[in-house]
C-alpha positions as CSV (number, residue, x, y, z in Angstrom):
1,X,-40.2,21.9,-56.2
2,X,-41.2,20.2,-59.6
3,X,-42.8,16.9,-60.2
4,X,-39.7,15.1,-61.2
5,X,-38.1,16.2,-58.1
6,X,-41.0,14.9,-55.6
7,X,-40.6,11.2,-57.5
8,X,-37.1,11.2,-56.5
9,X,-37.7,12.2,-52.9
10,X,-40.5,9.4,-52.8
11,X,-38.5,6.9,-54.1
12,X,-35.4,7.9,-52.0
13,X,-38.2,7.6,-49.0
14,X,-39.3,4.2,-50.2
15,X,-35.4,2.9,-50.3
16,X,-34.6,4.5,-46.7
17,X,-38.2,2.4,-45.4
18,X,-36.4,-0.6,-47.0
19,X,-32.9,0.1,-45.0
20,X,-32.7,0.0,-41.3
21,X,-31.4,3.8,-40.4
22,X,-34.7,5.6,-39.8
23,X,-32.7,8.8,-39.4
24,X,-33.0,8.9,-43.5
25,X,-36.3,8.2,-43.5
26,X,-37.2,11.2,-40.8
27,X,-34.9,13.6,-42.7
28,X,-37.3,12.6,-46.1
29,X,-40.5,13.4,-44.0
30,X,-41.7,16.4,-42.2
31,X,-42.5,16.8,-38.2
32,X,-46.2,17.4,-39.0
33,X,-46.5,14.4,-41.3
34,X,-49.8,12.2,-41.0
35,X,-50.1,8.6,-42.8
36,X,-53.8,7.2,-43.4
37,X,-53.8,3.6,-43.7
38,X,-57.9,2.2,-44.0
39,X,-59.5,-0.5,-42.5
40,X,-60.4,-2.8,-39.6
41,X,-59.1,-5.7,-38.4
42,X,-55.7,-5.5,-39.0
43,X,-53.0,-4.4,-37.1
44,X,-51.3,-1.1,-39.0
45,X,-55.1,0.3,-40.0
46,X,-55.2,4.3,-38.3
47,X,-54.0,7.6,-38.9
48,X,-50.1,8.1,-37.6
49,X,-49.1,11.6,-36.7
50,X,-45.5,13.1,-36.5
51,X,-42.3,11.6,-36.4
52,X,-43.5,9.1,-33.1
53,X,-46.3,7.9,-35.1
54,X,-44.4,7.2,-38.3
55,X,-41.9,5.7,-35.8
56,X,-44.7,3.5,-33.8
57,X,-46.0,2.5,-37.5
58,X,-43.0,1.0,-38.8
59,X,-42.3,-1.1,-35.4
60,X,-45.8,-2.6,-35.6
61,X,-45.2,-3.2,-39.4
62,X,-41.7,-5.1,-38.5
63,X,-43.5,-7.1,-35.4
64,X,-47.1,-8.0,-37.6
65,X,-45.6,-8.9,-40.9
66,X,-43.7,-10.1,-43.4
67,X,-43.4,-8.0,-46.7
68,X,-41.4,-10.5,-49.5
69,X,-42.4,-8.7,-52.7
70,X,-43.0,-5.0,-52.9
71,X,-43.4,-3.4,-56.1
72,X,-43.3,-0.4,-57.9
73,X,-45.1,-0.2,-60.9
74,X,-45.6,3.5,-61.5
75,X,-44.9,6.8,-59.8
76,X,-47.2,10.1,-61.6
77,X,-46.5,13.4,-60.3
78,X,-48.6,16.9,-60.5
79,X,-48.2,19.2,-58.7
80,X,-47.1,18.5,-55.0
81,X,-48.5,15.4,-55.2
82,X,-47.3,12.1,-56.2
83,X,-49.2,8.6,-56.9
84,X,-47.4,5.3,-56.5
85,X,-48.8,2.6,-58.2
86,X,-47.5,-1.2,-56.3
87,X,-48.1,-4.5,-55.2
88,X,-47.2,-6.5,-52.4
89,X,-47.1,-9.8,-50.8
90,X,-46.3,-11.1,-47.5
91,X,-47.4,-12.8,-44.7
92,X,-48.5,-12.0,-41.3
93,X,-46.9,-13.5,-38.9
94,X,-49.2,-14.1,-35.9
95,X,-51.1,-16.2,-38.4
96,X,-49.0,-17.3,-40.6
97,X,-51.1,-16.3,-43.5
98,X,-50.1,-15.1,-46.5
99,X,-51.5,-11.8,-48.1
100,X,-51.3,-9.9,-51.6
101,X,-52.4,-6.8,-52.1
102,X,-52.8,-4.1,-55.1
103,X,-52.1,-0.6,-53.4
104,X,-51.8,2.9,-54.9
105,X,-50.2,5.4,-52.3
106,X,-51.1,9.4,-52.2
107,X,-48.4,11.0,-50.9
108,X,-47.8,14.9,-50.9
109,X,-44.5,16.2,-50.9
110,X,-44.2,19.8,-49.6
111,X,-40.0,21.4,-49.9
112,X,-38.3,18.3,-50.6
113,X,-40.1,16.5,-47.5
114,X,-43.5,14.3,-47.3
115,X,-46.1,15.5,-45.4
116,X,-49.1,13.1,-46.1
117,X,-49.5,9.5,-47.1
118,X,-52.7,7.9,-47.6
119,X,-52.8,4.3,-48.5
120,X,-55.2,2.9,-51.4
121,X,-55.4,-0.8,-50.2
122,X,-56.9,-4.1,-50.7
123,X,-58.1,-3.9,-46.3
124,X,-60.0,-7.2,-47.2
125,X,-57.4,-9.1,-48.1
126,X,-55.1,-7.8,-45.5
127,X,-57.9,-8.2,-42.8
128,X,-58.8,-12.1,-43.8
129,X,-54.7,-13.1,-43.1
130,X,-55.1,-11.8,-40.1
131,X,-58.0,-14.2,-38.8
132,X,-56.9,-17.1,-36.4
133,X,-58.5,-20.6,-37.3
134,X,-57.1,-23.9,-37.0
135,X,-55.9,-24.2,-40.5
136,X,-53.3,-21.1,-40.1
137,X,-52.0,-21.8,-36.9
138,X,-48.6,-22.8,-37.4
């Protein structure tokens, strides 16, 4: 498959993430698929394996946080492998703290299906909104 084609299933996997049928979003991903998101000290940090984990990661996403911008800046292909240049800005909710983060994603896409994600993220930033103190409780 060429590059132009793996930006289009990215992107159509980025607009099924934003819906609420996950059937789309498993069809757009293979069985083996693994998802690296860094850090400590935040809830969605880990490696996510298969179909349950993608499926365990985005019900942890929905029941931590808030996402009210997400951007896409720039998507650059080669290959099988497609960068995604963002940002994003939220708030998690058990704090009530509000967040923004820069973020590139890796993602591999292997016969029209992705097969690894790994997030380039601003973990500090994600990790301070989601320390308790007196000032963020609500």
């Amino acid at each position: 498959m060429n590059a132009p084609k793996n930006v289009q299933v990215v992107k159509d996997f980025f607009t099924a993430m934003g819906g609420s049928d996950t059937r789309d979003l498993l069809a757009l991903t293979c069985e083996g698929i693994e998802w690296i998101i860094p850090g400590e000290d935040w809830p969605l940090a880990g490696t996510y394996r298969g179909h349950a984990g993608l499926a365990d990661l985005l019900q942890k996403a929905s029941e931590k946080m808030e996402t009210s911008v997400m951007e896409f800046h720039e998507f650059v292909a080669q290959g099988d492998r497609v960068l995604v240049v963002g940002f994003a800005r939220g708030r998690m909710k058990a704090t009530n703290r509000r967040w923004e983060d820069d973020w590139v994603f890796a993602i591999t896409v292997r016969n029209g299906k992705l097969t690894h994600i790994r997030e380039y993220i601003d973990t500090q930033a994600l990790a301070r909104a989601c320390e308790m103190d007196a000032s963020s409780l609500p």
